[in-house]
N, C-alpha and C positions, 0 to 999 in steps of 0.2 A: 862496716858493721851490718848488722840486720838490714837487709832491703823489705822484708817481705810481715807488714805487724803485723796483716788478719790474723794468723796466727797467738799474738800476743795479746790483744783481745781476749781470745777465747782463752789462752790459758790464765789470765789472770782472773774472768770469771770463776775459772772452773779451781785454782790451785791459789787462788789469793795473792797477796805481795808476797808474801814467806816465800810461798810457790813461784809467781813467778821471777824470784834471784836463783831459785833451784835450777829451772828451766835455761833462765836464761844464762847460766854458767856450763850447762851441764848435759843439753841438746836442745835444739833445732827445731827439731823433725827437719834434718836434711837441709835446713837454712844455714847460708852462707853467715860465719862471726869472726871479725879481728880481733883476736885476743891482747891487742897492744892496747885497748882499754878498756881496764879493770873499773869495775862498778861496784868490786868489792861487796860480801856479804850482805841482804838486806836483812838479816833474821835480827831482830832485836832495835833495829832502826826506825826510830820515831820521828814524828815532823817536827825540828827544832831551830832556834835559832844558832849562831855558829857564836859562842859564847858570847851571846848577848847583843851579836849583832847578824844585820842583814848579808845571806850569804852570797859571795860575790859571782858577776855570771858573765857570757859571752856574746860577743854580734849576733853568732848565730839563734843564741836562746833565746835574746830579747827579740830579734827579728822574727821570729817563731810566734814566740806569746803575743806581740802588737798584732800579728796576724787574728789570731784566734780571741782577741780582747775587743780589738774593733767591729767583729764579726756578731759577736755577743750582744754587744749594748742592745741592736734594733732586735734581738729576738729575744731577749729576757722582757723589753718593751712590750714587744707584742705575746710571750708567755701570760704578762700580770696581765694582758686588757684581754684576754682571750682570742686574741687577734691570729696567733701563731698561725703558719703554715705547715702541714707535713712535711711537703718538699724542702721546705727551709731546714727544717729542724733537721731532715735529715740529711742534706747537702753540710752541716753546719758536721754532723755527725763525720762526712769524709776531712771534711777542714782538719778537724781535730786527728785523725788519722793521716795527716798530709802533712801536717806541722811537727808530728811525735816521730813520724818515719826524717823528717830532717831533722830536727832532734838529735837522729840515734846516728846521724851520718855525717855533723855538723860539728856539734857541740863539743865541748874539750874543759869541763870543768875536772875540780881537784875531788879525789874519789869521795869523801864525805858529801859532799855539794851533791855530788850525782846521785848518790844515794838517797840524800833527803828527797831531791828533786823527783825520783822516780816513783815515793809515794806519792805526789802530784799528778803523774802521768797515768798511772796507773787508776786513780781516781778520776783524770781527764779519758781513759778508754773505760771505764766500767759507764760516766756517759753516753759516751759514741755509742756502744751497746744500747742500753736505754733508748736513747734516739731512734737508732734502728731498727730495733722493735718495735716501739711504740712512740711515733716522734711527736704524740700531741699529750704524753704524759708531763703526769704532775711534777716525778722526777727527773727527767732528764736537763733539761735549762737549767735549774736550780744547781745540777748539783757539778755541771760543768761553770758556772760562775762561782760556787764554793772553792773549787778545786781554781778558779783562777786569784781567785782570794787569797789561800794558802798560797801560792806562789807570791802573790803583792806582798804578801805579810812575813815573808820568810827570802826571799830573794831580792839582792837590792837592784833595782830597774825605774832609772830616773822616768816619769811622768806616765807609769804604770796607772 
């Protein structure tokens, strides 16, 4: 699948989620894609539960997300005490980029699952952004532990 997200990044800044299911069905820019998994439409895809329950996930997702979960605690910690570092906030920014590229090479969910899952990812790289522009802002920390919230809250992952 996709090796290469900087790319994905910046188009989901610039083309949104809508955009980027367009993109990422549709080109590249010359990035390699196995089309043997479908991610299926994102246009009209809201972050849900899977009729009422927690959507089910894989080694590789949950091994991803404990990554990027245990990573968080001591900089959301030092976000509230104003403690934070640049360097962290932004090393925290590739984490997030290093978990989402295994992710997109790992993971093997059912195409609904993947779908919802991608508004999460999506909201987990519009932080990395934020970070790396400005790693001592008010939103970035924030809104990559929202978006790991939406995942505790909508994916089932014993002791998330």
């Amino acid at each position: 699948m996709n090796k290469k997200l900087v790319a994905v990044a910046g188009s989901v800044l610039v083309l949104g989620v809508g955009g980027l299911a367009v993109w990422h069905h549709h080109g590249h820019g010359g990035l390699d894609h196995d089309h043997s998994h479908d991610h299926g439409s994102m246009e009209g895809v809201k972050l849900e539960l899977n009729n009422g329950q927690k959507w089910a996930t894989d080694a590789p997702l949950r091994q991803g997300m404990d990554v990027l979960h245990k990573e968080i605690i001591p900089l959301y910690k030092a976000h509230k005490d104003k403690t934070l570092k640049a360097e962290d906030a932004k090393a925290y920014a590739g984490t997030i980029r290093t978990q989402i590229d295994f992710f997109f090479n790992n993971c093997n969910l059912e195409p609904k699952a993947d779908a919802i899952l991608h508004i999460i990812l999506a909201d987990l790289l519009k932080a990395a952004a934020v970070l790396e522009k400005d790693p001592l802002s008010e939103e970035g920390i924030p809104a990559a532990v929202n978006a790991l919230h939406a995942y505790a809250s909508h994916f089932e992952h014993p002791n998330f």
